[in-house]
N, C-alpha and C positions, 0 to 999 in steps of 0.2 A: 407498427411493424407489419411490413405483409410476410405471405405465407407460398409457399410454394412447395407442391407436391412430386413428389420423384418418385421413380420405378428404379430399384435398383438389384440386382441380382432377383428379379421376381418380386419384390418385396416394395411396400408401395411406403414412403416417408414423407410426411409433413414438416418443413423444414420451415422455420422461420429466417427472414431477411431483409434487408434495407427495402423501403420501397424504389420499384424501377429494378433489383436485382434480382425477378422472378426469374426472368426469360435468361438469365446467367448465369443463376443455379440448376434451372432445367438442363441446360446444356451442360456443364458441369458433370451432372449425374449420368447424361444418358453418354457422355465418354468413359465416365467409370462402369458404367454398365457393358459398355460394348469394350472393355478391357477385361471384364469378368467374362462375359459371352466367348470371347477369342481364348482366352485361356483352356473355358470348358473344352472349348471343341477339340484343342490341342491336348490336354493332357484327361480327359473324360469330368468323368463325376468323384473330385475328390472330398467334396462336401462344401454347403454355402460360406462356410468361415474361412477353408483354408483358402478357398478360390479368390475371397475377400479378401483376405491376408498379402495373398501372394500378387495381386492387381494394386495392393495398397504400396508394397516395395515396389513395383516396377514403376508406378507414378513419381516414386520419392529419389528412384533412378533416373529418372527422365530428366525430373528437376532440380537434380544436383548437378547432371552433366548442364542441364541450361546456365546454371549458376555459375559455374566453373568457362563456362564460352563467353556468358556475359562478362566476367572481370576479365578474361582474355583480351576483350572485344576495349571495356575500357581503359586496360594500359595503354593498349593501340593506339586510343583516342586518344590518352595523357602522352602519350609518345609523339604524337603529330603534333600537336599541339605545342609542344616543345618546339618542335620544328619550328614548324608557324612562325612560333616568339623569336626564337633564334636568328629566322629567316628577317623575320620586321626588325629586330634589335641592329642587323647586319646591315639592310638594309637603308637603315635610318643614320648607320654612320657612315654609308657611303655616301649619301644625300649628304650629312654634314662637313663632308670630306671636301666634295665636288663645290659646293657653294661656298668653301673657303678657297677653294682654288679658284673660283668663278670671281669673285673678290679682289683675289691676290691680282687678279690677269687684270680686271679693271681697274686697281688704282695703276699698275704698270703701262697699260692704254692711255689711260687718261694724263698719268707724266707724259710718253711720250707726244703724245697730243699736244700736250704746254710746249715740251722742246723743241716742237715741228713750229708751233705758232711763233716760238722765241724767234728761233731762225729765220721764218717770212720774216719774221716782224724788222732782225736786223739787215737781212737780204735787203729788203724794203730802203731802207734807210741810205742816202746818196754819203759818197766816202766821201 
């Protein structure tokens, strides 16, 4: 397990973490830190817990509106995606529509073809 150290509201923490997750925790901290910082300056010195406190809610604020855009974001995706299918399923029976028609019109060619050939063929033929 490695270890990574944070500064957080002044206060220095040894944090344990996966390894390769230092430089993720450091960043981590020093956004909570500069959410504490921003606070102080805004509403002064109301002491390091409730500054902690109140950085702690607007972080759990932030990521609940995230959470609530993210499922927004994936109906969307399940909505088009509908589409999509919809779009190929429709698609896919015009294709088989067209090729029965494609079908129909050739064996009706191909009679007429025979009929035309019958014709020469009796044309052909001395009365």
């Amino acid at each position: 397990m490695a270890v990574a150290i944070v500064i957080i509201a002044g206060r220095s923490y040894r944090l344990g973490c996966d390894e390769g997750q230092e430089k993720r925790l450091e960043e981590l901290a020093a956004s909570v830190d500069g959410k504490i910082a921003a606070m102080r300056s805004n509403v002064g010195e109301i002491g390091d817990q409730r500054l902690i406190v109140m950085a702690a809610i607007e972080i759990a604020d932030e990521a609940a509106d995230a959470r609530a855009k993210i499922e927004t974001l994936e109906a969307e995706v399940a909505s088009l995606r509908e589409k999509i299918d919809a779009g190929q399923r429709r698609d896919a029976a015009i294709e088989a529509r067209l090729a029965k028609s494609f079908d129909a019109a050739a064996t009706r060619l191909e009679r007429l073809a025979q009929q035309l050939a019958g014709d020469i063929g009796e044309s052909d033929s001395p009365l």
